[in-house]
C-alpha positions as CSV (number, residue, x, y, z in Angstrom):
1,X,-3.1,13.4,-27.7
2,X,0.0,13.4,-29.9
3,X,-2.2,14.8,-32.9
4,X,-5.1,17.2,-33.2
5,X,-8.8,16.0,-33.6
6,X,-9.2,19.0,-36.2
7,X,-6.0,17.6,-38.0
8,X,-6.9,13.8,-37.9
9,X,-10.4,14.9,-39.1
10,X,-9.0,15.9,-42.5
11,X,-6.1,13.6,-43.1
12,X,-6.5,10.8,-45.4
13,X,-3.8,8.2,-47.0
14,X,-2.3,9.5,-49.6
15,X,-2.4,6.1,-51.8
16,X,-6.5,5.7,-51.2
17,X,-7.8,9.2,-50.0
18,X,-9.5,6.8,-47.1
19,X,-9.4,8.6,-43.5
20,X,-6.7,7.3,-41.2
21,X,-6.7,6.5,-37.6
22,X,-4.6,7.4,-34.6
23,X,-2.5,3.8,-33.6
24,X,-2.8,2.5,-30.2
25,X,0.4,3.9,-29.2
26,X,-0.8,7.2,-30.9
27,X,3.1,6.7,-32.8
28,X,1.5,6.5,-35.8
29,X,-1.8,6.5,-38.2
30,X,-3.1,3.6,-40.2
31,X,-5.4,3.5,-43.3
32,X,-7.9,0.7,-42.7
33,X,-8.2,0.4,-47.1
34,X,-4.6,-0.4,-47.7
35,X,-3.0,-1.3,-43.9
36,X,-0.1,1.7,-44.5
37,X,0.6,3.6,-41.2
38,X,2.4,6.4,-41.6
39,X,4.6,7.9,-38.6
40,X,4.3,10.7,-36.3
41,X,7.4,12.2,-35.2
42,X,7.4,15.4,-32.5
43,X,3.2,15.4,-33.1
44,X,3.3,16.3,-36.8
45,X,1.9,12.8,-38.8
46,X,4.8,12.5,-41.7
47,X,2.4,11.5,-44.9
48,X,4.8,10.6,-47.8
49,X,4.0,7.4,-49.1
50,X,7.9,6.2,-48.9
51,X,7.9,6.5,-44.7
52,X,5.0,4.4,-44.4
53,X,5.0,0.8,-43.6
54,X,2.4,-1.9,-44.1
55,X,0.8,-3.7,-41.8
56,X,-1.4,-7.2,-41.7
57,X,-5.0,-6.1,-41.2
C-alpha cells in the first residue's frame, strides 16, 4: 500500500475537509465532494491545493 491506513484515516481535502480516497492506481487521492486528487509521490500524499487536479465524477 503506497500510503498508510492510519494516514489515510485522517486526511481530508483541504478545499472541503471531506475524507479522500486512495486511487485505483494508489498514485493518488481523490475527494468524492469536489473530484480534486491530489498526488502521491515516494508514498507521502502532496495536499496543496495548487498540485491537485480535477477530475469528472
Amino acid at each position: 500500500m503506497a500510503v498508510s491506513k492510519e494516514l489515510l484515516d485522517i486526511l481530508v481535502c483541504p478545499v472541503c475537509k471531506v475524507d479522500v480516497k486512495l486511487t485505483p492506481d494508489q498514485k493518488g487521492l481523490k475527494c468524492s465532494k469536489c473530484h480534486r486528487v491530489y498526488p502521491v509521490r515516494d508514498d507521502i500524499p502532496v495536499m496543496l491545493v495548487d498540485e491537485a487536479r480535477v477530475e469528472p465524477s
